[in-house]
N, C-alpha and C positions, 0 to 999 in steps of 0.2 A: 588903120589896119585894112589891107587889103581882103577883097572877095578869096584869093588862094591863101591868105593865111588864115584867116577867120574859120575853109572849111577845112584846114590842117591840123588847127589848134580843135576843133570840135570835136573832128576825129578821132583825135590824143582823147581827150579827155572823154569821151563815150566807150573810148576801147581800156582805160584805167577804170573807169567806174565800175564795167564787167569785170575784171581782171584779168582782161589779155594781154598776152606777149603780143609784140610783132608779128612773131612766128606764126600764133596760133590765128589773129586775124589774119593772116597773109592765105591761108590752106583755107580758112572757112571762104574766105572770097576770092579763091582761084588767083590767086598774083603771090608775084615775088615780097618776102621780105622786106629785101633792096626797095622796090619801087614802097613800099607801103612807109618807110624812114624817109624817102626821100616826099612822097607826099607828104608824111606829116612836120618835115622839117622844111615845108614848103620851097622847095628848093625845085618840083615839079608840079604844074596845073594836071590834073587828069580829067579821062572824059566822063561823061554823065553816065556811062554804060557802068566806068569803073566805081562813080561813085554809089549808084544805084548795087553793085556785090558788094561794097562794103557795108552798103545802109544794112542790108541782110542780112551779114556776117554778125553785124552789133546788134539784129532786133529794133532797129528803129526806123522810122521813117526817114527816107534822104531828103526831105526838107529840113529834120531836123540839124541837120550839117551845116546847113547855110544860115544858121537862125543868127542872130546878135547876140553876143557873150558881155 
């Protein structure tokens, strides 16, 4: 598993555990929908800025994105 899928698949599943849409994590962290499906289907690397609003978005630490699943 790659570093971008590993923080895709984290993200997925930090943003199911809360119960959010795409939608609703996409508004809490200032980005598009689009980009937030296309992060977690790893189909795009983002930067640490983006992953640092989305750690915010979920309530947790942006290390925890990059941990081993």
């Amino acid at each position: 598993m790659t570093l971008r899928e590993r923080v895709a698949k984290n993200i997925m599943d930090c943003r199911k555990s809360v119960s959010l849409s795409q939608g609703n994590l996409a508004r809490r962290a200032g980005i598009s929908r689009a980009y937030v499906g296309k992060i977690e289907n790893a189909q795009f690397s983002t930067s640490i800025d983006t992953i640092e609003k989305i750690a915010r978005a979920l309530d947790v630490e942006a290390d925890v994105l990059f941990e081993p699943r």
